[in-house]
C-alpha positions in Angstrom: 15.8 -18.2 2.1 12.2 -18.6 2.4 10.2 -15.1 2.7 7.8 -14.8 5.5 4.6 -13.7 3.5 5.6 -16.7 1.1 5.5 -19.0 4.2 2.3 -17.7 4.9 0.7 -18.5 1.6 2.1 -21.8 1.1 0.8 -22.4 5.1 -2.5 -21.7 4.4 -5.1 -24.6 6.1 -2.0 -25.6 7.9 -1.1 -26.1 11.4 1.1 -23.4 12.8 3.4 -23.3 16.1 4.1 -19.4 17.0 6.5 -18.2 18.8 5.3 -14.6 20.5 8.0 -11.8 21.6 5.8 -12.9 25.3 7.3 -16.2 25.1 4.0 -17.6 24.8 3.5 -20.2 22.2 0.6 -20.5 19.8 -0.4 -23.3 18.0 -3.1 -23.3 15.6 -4.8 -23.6 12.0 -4.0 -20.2 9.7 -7.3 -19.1 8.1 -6.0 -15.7 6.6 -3.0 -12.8 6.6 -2.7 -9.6 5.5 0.6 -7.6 3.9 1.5 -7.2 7.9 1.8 -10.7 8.8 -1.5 -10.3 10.9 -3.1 -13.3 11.0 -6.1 -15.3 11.5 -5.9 -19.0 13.3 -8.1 -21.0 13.9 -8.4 -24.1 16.6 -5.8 -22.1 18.7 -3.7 -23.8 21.9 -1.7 -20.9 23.9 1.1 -22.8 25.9 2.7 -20.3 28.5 4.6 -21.0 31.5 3.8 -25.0 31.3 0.0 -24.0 31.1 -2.4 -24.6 28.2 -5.4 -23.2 27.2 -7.5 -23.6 24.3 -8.7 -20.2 22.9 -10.8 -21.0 19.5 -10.0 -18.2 17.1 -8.1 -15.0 17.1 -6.2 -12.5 15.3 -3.0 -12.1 16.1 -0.7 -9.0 15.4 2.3 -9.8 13.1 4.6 -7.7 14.9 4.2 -10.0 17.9 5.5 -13.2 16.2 9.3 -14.0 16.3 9.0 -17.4 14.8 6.8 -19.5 12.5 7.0 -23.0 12.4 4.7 -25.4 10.1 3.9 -28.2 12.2 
């Protein structure tokens, strides 16, 4: 079983789909994370609904993620 923080590292530079409690999902390139799964991402496509948006960078609160996938 692969720990989420070690996910994170080994992801690093890489493409990222995100799964938010929302059901929104995030796509984008992690820059950085902390010890709380916040994280950085860069390059960032939102799909919600059927709709997507572009939205650059953000941070995004780790406690709002219920899945990570490497793309």
């Amino acid at each position: 079983m692969t720990l989420p923080l070690d996910l994170l590292e080994k992801s690093l530079n890489q493409k990222l789909s995100l799964l938010l409690k929302d059901g929104r999902l995030v796509e984008g390139k992690l820059s950085g994370y902390d010890e709380y799964m916040n994280m950085v991402l860069t390059d960032v496509e939102e799909t919600s609904e059927g709709n997507k948006r572009r939205l650059g960078t953000i941070i995004l609160r780790g406690n709002n993620v219920v899945s990570i996938s490497l793309m």
